[in-house]
KOLRO-565240 format. One record per residue: x, y, z of N, C-alpha, C in turn. Coordinates in steps of 0.1 Angstrom, whole numbers, plus 5000, padded with zeros to 4 digits. Layout:
% residues N
+------+------+------+-------+-------+-------+------+------+------+
! n_px ! n_py ! n_pz ! ca_px ! ca_py ! ca_pz ! c_px ! c_py ! c_pz !
+------+------+------+-------+-------+-------+------+------+------+
!    X !    Y !    Z !     X !     Y !     Z !    X !    Y !    Z !
...
+------+------+------+-------+-------+-------+------+------+------+
This chain:
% residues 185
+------+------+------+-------+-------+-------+------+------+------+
! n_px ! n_py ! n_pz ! ca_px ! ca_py ! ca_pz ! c_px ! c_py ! c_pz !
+------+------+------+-------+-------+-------+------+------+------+
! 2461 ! 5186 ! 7281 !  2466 !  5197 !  7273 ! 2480 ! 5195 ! 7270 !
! 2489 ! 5191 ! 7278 !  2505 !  5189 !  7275 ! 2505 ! 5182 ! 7265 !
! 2498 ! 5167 ! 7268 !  2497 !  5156 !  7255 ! 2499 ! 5162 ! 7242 !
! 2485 ! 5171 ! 7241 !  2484 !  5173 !  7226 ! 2496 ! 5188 ! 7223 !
! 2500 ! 5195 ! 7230 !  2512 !  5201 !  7230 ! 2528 ! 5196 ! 7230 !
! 2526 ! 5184 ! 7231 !  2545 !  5179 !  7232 ! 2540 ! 5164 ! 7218 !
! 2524 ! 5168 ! 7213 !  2525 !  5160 !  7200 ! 2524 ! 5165 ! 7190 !
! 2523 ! 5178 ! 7187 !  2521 !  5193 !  7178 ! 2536 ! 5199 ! 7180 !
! 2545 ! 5199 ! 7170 !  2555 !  5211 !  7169 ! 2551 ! 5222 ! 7171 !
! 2542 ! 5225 ! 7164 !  2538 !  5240 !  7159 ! 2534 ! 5242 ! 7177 !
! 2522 ! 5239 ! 7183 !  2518 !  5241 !  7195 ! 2528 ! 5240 ! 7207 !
! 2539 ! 5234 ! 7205 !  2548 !  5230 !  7216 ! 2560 ! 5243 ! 7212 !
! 2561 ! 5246 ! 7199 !  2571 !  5257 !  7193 ! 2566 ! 5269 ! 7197 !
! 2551 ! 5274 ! 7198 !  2544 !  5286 !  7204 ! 2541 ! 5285 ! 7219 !
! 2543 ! 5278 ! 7226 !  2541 !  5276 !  7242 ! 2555 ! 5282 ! 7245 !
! 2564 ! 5274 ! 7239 !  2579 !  5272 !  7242 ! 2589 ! 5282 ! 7240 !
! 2591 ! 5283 ! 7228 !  2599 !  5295 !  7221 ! 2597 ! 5308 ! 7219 !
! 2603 ! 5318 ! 7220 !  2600 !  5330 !  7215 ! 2611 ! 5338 ! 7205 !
! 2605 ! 5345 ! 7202 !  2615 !  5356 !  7188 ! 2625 ! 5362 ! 7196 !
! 2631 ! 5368 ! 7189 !  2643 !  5381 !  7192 ! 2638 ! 5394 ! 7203 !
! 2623 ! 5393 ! 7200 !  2616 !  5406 !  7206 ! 2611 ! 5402 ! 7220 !
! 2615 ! 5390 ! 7225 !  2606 !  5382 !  7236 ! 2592 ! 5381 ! 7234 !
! 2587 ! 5381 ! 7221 !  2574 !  5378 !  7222 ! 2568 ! 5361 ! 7218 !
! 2558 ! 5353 ! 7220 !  2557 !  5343 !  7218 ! 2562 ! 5339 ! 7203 !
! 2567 ! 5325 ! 7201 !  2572 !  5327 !  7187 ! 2558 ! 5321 ! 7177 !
! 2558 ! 5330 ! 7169 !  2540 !  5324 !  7153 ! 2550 ! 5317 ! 7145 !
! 2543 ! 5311 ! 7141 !  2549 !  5302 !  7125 ! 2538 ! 5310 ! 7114 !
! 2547 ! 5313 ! 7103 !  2542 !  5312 !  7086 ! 2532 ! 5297 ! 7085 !
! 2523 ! 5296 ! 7077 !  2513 !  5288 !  7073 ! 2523 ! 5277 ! 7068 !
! 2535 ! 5282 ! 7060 !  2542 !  5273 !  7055 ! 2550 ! 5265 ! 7064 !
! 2558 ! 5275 ! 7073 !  2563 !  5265 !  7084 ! 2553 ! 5256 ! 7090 !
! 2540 ! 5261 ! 7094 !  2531 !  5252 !  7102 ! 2533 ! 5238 ! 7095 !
! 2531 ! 5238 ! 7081 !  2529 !  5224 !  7071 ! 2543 ! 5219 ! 7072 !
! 2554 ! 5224 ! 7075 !  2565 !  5218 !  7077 ! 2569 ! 5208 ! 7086 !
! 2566 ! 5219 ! 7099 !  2565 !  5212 !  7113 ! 2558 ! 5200 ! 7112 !
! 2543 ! 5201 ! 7109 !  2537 !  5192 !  7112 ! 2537 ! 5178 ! 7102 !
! 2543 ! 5181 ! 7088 !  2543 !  5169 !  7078 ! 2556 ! 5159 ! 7083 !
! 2547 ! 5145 ! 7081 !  2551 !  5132 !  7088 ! 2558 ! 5129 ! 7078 !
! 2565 ! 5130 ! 7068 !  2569 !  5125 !  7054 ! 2589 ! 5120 ! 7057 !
! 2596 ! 5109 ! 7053 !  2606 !  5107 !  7062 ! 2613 ! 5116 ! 7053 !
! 2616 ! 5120 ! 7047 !  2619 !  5128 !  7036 ! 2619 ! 5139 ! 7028 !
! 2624 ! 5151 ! 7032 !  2614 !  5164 !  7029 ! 2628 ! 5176 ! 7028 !
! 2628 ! 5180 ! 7014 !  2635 !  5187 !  7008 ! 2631 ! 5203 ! 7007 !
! 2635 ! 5211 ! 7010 !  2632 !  5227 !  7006 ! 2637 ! 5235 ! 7002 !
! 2634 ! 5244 ! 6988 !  2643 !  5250 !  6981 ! 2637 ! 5259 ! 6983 !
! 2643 ! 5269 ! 6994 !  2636 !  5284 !  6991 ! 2643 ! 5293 ! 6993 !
! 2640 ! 5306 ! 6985 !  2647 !  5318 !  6990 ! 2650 ! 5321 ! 7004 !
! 2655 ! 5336 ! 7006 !  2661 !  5340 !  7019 ! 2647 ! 5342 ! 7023 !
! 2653 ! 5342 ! 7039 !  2639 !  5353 !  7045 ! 2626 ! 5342 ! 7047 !
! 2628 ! 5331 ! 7041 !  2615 !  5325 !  7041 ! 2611 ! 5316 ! 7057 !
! 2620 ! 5314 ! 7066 !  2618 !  5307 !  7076 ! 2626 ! 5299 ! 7081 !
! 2635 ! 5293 ! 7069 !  2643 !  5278 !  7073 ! 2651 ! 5278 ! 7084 !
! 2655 ! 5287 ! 7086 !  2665 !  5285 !  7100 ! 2655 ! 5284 ! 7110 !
! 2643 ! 5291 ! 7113 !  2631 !  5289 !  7127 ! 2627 ! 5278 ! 7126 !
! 2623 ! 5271 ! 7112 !  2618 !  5255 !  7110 ! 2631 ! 5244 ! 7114 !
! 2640 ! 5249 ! 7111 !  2651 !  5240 !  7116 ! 2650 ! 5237 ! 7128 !
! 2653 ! 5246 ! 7137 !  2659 !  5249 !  7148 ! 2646 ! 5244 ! 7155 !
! 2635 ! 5250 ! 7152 !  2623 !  5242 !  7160 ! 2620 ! 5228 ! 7161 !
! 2622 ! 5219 ! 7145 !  2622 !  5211 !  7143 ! 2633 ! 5200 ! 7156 !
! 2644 ! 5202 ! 7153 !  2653 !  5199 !  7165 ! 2651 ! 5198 ! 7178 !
! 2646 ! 5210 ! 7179 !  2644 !  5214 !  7195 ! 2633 ! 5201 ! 7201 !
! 2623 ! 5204 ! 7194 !  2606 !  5196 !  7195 ! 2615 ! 5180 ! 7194 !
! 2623 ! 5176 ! 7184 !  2626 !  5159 !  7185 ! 2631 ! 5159 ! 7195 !
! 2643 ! 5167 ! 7197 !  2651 !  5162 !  7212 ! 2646 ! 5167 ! 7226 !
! 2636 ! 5172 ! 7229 !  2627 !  5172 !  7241 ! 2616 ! 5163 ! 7241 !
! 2609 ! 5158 ! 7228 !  2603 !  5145 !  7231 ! 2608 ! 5133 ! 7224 !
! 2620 ! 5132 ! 7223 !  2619 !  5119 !  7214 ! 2632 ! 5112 ! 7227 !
! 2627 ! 5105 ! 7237 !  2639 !  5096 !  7249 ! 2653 ! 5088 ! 7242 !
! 2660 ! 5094 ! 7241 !  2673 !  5084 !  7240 ! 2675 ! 5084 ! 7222 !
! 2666 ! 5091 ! 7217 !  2674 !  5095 !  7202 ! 2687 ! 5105 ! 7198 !
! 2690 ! 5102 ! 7188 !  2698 !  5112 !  7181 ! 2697 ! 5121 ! 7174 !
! 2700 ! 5128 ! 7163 !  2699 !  5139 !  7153 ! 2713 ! 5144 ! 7152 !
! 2712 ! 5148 ! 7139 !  2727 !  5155 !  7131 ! 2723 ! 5170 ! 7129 !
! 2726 ! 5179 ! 7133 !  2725 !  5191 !  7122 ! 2736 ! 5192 ! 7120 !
! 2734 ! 5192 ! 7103 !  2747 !  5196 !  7091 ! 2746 ! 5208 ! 7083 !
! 2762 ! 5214 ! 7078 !  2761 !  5223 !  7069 ! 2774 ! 5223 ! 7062 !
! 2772 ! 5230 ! 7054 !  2785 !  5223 !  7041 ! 2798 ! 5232 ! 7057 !
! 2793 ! 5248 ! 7061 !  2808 !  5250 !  7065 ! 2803 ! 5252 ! 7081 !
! 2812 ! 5258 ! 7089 !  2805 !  5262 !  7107 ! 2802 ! 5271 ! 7106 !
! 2803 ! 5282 ! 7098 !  2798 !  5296 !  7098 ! 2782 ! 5294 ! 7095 !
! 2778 ! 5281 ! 7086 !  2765 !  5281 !  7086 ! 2755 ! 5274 ! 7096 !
! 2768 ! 5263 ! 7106 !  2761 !  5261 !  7116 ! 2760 ! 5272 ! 7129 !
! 2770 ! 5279 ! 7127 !  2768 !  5289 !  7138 ! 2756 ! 5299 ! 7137 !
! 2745 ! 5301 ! 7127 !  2737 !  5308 !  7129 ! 2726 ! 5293 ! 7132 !
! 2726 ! 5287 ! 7134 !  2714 !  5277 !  7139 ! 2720 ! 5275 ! 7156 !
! 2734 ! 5274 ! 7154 !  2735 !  5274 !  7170 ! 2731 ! 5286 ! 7178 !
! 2739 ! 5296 ! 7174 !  2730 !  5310 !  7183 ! 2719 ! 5308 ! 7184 !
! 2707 ! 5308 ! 7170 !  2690 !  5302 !  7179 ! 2688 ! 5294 ! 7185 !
! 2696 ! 5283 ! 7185 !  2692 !  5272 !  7200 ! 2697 ! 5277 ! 7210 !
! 2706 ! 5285 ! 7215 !  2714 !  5289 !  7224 ! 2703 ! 5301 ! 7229 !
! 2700 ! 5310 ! 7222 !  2687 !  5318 !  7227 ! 2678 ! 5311 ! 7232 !
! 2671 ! 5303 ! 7222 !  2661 !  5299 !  7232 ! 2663 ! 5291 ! 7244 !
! 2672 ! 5285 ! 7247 !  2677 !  5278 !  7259 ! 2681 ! 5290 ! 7273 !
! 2684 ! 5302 ! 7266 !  2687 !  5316 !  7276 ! 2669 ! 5321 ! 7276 !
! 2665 ! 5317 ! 7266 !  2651 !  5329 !  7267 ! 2641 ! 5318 ! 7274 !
! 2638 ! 5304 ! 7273 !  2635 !  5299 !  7280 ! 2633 ! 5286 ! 7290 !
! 2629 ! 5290 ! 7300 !  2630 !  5283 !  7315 ! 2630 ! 5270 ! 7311 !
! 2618 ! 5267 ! 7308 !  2612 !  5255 !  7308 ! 2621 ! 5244 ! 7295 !
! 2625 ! 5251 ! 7283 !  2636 !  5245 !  7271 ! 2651 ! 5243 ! 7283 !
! 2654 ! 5253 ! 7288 !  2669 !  5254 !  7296 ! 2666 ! 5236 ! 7308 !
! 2656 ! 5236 ! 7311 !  2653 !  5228 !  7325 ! 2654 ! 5211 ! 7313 !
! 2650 ! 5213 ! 7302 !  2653 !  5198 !  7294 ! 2666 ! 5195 ! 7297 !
! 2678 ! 5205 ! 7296 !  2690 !  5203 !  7289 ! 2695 ! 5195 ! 7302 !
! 2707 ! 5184 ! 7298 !  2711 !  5177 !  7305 ! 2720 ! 5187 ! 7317 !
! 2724 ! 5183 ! 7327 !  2730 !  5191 !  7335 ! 2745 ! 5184 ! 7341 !
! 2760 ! 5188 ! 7342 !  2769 !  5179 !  7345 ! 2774 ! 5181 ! 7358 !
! 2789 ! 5173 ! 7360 !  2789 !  5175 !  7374 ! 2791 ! 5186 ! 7379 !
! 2794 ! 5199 ! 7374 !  2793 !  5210 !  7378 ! 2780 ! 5217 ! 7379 !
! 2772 ! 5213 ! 7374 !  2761 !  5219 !  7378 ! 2757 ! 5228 ! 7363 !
! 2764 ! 5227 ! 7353 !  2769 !  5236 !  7339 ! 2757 ! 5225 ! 7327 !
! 2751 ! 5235 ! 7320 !  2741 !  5224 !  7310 ! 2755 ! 5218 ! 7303 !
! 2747 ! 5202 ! 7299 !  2756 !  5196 !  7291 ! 2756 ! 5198 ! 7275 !
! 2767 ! 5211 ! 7275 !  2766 !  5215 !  7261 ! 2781 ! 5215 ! 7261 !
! 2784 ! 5207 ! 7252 !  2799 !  5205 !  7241 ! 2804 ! 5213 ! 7232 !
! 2811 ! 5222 ! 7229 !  2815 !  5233 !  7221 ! 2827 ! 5226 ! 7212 !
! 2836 ! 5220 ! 7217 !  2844 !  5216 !  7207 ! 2848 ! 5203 ! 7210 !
! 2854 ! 5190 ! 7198 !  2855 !  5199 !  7182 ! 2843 ! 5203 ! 7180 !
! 2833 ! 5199 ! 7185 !  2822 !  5206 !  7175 ! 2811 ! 5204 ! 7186 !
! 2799 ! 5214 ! 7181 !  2789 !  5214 !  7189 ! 2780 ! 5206 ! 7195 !
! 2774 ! 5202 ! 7204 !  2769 !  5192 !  7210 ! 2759 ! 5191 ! 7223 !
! 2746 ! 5190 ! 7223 !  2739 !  5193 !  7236 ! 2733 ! 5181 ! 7239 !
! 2734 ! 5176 ! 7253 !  2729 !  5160 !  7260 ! 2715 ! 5169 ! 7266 !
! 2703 ! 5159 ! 7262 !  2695 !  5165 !  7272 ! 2683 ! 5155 ! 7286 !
! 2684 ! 5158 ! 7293 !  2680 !  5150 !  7302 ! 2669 ! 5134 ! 7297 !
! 2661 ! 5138 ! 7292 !  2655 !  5125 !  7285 ! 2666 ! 5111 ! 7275 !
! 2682 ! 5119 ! 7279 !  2689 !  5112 !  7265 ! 2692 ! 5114 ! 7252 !
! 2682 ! 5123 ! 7253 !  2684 !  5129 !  7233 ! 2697 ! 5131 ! 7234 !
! 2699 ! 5133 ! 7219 !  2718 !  5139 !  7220 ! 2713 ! 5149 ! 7205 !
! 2719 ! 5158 ! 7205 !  2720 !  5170 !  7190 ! 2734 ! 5175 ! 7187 !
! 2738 ! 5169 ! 7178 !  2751 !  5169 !  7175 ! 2752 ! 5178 ! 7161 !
! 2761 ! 5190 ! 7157 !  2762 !  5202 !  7153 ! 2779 ! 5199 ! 7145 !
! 2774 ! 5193 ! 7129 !  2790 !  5191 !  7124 ! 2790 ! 5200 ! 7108 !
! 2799 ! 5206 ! 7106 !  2806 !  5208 !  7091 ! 2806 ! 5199 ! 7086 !
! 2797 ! 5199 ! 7069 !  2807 !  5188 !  7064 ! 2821 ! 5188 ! 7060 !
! 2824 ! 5202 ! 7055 !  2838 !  5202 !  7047 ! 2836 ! 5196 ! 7034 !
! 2847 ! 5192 ! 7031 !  2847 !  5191 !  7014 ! 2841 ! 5179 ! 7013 !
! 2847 ! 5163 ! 7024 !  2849 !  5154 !  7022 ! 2837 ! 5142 ! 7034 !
! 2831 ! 5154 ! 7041 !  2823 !  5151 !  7051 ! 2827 ! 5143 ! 7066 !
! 2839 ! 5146 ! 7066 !  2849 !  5137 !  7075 ! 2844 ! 5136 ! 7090 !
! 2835 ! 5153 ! 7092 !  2829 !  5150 !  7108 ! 2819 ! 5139 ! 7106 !
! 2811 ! 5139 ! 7099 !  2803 !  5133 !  7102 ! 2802 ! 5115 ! 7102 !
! 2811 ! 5110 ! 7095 !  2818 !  5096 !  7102 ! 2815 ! 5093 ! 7116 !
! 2811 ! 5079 ! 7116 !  2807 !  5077 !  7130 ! 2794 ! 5077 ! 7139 !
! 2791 ! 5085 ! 7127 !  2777 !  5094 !  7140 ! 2767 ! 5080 ! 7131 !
! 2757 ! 5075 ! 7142 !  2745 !  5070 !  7134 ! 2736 ! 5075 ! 7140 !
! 2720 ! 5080 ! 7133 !  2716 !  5090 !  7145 ! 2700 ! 5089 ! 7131 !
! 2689 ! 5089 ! 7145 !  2675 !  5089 !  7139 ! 2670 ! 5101 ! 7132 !
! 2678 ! 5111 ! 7132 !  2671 !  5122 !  7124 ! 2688 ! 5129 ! 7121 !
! 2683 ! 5138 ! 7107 !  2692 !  5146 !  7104 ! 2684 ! 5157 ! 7094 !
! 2692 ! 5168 ! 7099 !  2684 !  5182 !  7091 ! 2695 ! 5188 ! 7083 !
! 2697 ! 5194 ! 7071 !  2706 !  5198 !  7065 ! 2704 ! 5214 ! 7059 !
! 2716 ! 5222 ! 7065 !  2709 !  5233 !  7059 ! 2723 ! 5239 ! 7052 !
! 2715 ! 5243 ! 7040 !  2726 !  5250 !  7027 ! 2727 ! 5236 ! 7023 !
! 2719 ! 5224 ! 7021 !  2723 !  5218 !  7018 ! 2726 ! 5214 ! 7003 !
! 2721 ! 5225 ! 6996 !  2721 !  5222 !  6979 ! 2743 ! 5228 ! 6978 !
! 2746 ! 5230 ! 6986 !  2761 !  5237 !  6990 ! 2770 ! 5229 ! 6992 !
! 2766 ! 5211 ! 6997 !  2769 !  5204 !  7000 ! 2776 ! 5197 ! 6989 !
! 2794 ! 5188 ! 6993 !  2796 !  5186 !  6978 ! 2793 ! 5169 ! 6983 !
! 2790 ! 5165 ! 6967 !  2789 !  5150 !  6962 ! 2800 ! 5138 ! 6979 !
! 2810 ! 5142 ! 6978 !  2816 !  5134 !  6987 ! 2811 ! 5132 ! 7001 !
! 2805 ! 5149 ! 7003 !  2798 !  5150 !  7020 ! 2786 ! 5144 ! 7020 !
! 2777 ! 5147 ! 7005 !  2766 !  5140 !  7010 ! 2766 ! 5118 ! 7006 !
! 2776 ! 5114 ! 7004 !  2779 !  5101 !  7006 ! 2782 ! 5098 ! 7018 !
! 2793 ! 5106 ! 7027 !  2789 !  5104 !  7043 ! 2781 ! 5108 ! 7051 !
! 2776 ! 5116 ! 7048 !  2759 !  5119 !  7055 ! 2746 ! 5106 ! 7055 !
! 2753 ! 5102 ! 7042 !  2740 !  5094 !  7041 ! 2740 ! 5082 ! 7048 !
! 2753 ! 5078 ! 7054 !  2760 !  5068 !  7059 ! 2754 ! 5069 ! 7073 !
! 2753 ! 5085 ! 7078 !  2750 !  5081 !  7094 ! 2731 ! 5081 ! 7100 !
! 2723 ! 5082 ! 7088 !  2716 !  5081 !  7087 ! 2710 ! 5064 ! 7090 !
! 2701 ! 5063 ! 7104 !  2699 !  5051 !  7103 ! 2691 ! 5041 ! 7096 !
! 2686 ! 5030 ! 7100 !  2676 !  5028 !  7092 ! 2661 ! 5032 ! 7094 !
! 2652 ! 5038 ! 7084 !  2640 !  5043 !  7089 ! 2641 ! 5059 ! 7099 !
! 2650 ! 5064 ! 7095 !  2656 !  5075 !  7100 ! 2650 ! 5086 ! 7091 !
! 2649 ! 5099 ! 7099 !  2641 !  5109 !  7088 ! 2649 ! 5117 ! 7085 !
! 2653 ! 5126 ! 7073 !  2667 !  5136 !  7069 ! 2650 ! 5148 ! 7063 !
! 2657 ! 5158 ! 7067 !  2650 !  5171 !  7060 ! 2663 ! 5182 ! 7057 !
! 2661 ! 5183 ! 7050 !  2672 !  5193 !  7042 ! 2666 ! 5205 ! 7035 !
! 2674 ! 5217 ! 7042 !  2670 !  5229 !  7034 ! 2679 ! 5238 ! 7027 !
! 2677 ! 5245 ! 7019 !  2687 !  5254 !  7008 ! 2678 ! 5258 ! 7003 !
! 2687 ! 5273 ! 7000 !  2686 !  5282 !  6993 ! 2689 ! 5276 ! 6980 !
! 2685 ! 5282 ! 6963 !  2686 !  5274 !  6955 ! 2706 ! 5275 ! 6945 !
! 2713 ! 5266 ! 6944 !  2724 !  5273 !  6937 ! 2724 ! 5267 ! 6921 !
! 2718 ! 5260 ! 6913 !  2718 !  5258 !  6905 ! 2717 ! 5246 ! 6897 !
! 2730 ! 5242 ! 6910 !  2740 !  5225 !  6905 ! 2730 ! 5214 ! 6912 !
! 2728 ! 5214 ! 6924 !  2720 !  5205 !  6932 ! 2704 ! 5207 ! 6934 !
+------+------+------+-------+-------+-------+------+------+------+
């Protein structure tokens, strides 16, 4: 049963996660096809309200508890937009046992989560989830090379950030990017 649970998002997201109300967390039919599509490449233009931040954040959570010694980027053009994806990882790591027991632990005995400059959680299998702004010019993200990246607000993103975004992207690396729609992008 674990198998097919830590090889299913969706299944490993409803075991694992819960809502605001402490109740198990459901996915929309749409997020289900999100979670589960293998595609290395997967763009989403939707309105508010539709899910993206719970598909993000699940998304993330599920690679870096099963994926040993990977990376990932979550990006946003500013921090005020990463700070609502951090508070939901930060919940669910308070809301639950079994997500909190992944997270790496340091010499203090304190999960290994990094707050500044910028956000950052080690988790015991190796994962790493690294939490940057791009800013105008995408300057945090320099440096980083990393097997996955999710982008949210990304249609907000300017032309210079997403040139170094695309930089830390490895090879054969998966990017999903979501936005609300603004016009230009």
């Amino acid at each position: 049963v674990l198998e097919t649970v830590f090889a299913d998002p969706v299944l490993w997201g409803e075991m694992i996660l819960l809502n605001r109300d402490g109740t198990p967390r459901r996915f929309w039919a749409h997020q289900r096809d999100d979670l589960r599509c293998l595609d290395r490449n997967i763009i989403h233009l939707d309105g508010r309200d539709t899910g993206k931040s719970v598909s993000l954040t699940t998304d993330a959570l599920f690679f870096a508890t099963t994926s040993p010694g990977a990376s990932g980027l979550i990006a946003a053009p500013q921090q005020g937009h990463l700070d609502t994806l951090i508070e939901e990882i930060e919940y669910q790591l308070n809301a639950s046992a079994v997500l909190r027991q992944s997270v790496a632990v340091n010499a203090h005995g304190n999960l290994k989560i990094q707050r500044k400059p910028y956000f950052r959680i080690e988790f015991k299998n190796g994962a790493v989830l690294y939490f940057r702004p791009a800013g105008v010019y995408g300057e945090a993200f320099r440096s980083l090379h990393v097997e996955r990246v999710w982008v949210d607000e990304g249609a907000w993103l300017t032309e210079a950030a997403w040139k170094a975004l695309r930089q830390c992207l490895k090879a054969g690396g998966r990017l999903r990017i979501y936005s609300t729609p603004n016009g230009i992008r």
